[in-house]
C-alpha positions in Angstrom: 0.0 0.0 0.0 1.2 3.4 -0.6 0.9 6.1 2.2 -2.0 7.5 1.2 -3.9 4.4 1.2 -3.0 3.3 4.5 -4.1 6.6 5.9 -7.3 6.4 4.8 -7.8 2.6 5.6 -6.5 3.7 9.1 -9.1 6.9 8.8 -12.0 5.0 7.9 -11.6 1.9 9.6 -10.2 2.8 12.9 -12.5 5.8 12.7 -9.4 7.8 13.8 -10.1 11.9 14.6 -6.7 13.0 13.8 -4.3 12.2 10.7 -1.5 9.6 11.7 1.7 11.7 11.9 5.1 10.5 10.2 8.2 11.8 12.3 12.0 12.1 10.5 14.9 12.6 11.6 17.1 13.9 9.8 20.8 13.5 10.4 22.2 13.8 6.7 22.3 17.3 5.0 21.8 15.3 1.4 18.9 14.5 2.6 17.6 17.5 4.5 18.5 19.3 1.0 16.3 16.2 -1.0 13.6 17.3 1.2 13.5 20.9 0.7 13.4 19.8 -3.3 10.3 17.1 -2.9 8.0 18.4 -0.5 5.5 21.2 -0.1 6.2 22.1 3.4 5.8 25.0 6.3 8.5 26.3 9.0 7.4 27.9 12.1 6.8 31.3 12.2 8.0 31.3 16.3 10.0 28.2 18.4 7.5 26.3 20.0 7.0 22.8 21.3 7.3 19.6 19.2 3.6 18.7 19.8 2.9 21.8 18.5 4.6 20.9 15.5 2.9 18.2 15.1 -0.7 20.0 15.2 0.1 21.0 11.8 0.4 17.7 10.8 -2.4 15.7 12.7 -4.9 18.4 12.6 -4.4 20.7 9.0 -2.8 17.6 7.0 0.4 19.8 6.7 4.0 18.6 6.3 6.5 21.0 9.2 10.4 21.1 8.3 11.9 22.4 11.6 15.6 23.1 13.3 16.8 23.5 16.6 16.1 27.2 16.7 12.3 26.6 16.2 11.9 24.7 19.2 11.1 26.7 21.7 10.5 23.5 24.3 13.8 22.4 26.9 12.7 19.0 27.7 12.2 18.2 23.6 15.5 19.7 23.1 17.4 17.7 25.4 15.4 14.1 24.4 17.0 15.2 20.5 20.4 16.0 21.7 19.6 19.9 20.5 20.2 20.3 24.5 23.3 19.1 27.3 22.1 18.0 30.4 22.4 21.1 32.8 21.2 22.4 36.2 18.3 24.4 34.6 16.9 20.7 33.1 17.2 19.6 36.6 15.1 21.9 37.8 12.3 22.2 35.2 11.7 18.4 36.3 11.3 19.3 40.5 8.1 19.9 40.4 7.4 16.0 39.6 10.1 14.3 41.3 10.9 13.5 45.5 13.9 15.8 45.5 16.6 17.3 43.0 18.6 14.2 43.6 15.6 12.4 42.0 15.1 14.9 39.4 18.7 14.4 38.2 18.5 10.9 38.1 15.3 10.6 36.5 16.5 13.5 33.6 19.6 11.2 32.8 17.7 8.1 32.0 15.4 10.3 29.9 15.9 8.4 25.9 17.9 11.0 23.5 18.9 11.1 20.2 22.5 10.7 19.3 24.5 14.2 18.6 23.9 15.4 15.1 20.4 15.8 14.4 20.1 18.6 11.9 16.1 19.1 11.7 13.1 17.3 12.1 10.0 17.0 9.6 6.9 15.8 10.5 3.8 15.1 8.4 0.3 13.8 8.0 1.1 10.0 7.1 -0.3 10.4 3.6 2.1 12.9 2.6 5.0 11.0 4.1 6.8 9.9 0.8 9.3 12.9 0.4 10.6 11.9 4.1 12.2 8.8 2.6 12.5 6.1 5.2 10.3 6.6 8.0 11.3 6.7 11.6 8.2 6.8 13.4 4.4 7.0 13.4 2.5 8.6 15.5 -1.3 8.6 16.4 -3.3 10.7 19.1 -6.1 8.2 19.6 -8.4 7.1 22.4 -7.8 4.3 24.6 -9.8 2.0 22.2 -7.6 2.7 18.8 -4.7 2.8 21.1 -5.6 -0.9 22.3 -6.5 -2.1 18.3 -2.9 -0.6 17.5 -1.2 -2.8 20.5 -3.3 -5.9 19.5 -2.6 -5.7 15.7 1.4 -4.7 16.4 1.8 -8.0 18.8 0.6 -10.1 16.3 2.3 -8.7 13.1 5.2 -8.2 15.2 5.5 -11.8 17.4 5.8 -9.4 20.1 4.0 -10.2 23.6 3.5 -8.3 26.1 4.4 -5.2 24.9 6.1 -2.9 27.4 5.6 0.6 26.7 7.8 3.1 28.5 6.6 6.6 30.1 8.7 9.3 31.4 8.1 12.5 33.1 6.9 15.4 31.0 8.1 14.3 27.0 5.5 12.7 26.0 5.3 13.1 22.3 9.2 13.7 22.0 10.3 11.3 24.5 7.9 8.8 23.1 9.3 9.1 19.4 12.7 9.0 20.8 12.1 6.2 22.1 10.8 4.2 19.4 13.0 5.3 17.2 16.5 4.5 19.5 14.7 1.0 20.7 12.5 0.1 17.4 9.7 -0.7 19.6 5.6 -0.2 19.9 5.4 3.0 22.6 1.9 4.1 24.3 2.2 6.9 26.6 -0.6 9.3 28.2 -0.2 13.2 27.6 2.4 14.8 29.7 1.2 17.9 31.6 3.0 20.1 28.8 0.8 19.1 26.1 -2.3 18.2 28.0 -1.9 22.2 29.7 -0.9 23.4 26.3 -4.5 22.3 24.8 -3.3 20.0 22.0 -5.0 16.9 23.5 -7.8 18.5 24.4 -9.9 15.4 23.9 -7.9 13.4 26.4 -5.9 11.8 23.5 -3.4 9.1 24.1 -0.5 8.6 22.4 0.4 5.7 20.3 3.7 5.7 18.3 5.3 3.0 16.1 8.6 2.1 14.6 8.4 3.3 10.7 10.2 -0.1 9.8 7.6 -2.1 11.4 4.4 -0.2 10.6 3.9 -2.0 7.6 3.4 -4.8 9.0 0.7 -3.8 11.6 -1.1 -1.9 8.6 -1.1 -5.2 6.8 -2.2 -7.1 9.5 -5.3 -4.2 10.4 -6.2 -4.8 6.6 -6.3 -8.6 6.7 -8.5 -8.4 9.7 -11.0 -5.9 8.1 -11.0 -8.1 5.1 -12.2 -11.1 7.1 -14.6 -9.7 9.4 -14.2 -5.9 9.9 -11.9 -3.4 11.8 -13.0 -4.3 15.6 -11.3 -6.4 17.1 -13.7 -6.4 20.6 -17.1 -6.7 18.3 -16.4 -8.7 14.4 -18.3 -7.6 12.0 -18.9 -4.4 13.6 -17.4 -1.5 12.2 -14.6 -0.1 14.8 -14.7 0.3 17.4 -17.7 -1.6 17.6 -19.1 -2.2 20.8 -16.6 -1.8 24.3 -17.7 -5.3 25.5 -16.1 -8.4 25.4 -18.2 -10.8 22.2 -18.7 -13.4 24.9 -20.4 -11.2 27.3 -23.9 -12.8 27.6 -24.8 -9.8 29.6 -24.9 -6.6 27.5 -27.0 -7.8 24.6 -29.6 -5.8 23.3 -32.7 -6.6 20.4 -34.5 -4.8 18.3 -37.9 -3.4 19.4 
């Protein structure tokens, strides 16, 4: 399937509210410059956060080229090594932690990129093609589309359980980090900086994917709606179907 098909088999069939975003990282110039040629794209007029980035793309279907001086959050910067670890990181994480001892610590085991990351595009997942490989994938979903995602990525994958990993604050670019530096399924809930910040206003969670592996789970969502439909909780049904177990002998209603 080409990108644009699997967004809108993903759309229609997981009956997703935002676009599925495609995240790159960019470490070559070559390709930075390949970009630039390729794509229709949109810079930020200010720094902001990441997930604010990323509104473009989930919310206005439009692809954002960025560099370190358009991100204008500390915690992003320091997960995409735009940022050294320093006393001010420390203390932006006190709030959350025990003691500064604990905020150190817990800053330090944060994931981060490797040094040399020259931008970062992001982009609704049909327009992904002029990003070349794709690092990551990642859906704001409810807790239903996040749990069809988990279920359809163990079984493409051969991966069970799956351990997701949250950290304090970095949500959305923690959680790409770390998909991308473990090539691993993440599911993490909004971090007070984007919940506060209004961009998951519908108490989204966030689901994000390794690029080389989403193939495989798009593939396996499309062989399930070809044999029954896109629910995995209700067959047949059209996603997500009804929240109840098909063996519940409870919950059954008929027709008046």
């Amino acid at each position: 399937m080409t990108y644009q098909e699997m967004q809108e088999l993903l759309m229609k069939e997981m009956r997703l509210y935002h676009y599925p975003v495609a995240v790159k990282f960019f470490f070559d110039q070559a390709d930075v410059d390949r970009f630039k040629k390729e794509a229709e794209f949109y810079t930020p007029v200010k720094p902001m956060t990441f997930c604010q980035w990323e509104l473009a793309a989930r919310m206005k279907g439009q692809t954002v080229l960025a560099e370190g001086k358009d991100l204008g959050c500390s915690n992003a910067k320091f997960c995409f090594g735009w940022k050294e670890y320093d006393e001010a990181e420390v203390k932006s994480h006190a709030k959350y932690t025990k003691d500064l001892d604990q905020a150190a610590r817990f800053v330090q085991t944060k994931p981060r990129l490797p040094e040399g990351l020259l931008a970062i595009a992001v982009a609704p997942l049909a327009d992904a093609a002029p990003l070349g490989d794709i690092d990551t994938v990642h859906f704001y979903c409810d807790n239903m589309q996040a749990y069809h995602l988990a279920v359809d990525y163990m079984a493409a994958t051969e991966t069970h359980p799956l351990r997701p990993k949250i950290t304090m604050t970095s949500s959305a670019c923690g959680g790409n980090v770390q998909t991308y530096m473990e090539q691993e399924f993440n599911m993490l809930p909004a971090c007070s900086g984007s919940y506060n910040a209004g961009k998951t206003e519908r108490g989204e969670i966030n689901v994000v994917i390794p690029g080389k592996k989403f193939e495989a789970l798009v593939n396996r969502f499309q062989d399930r709606v070809n044999e029954t439909s896109g629910s995995i909780t209700k067959p047949g049904d059209g996603f997500p179907g009804q929240d109840v177990c098909k063996n519940c002998p409870l919950i059954i209603f008929k027709k008046a």
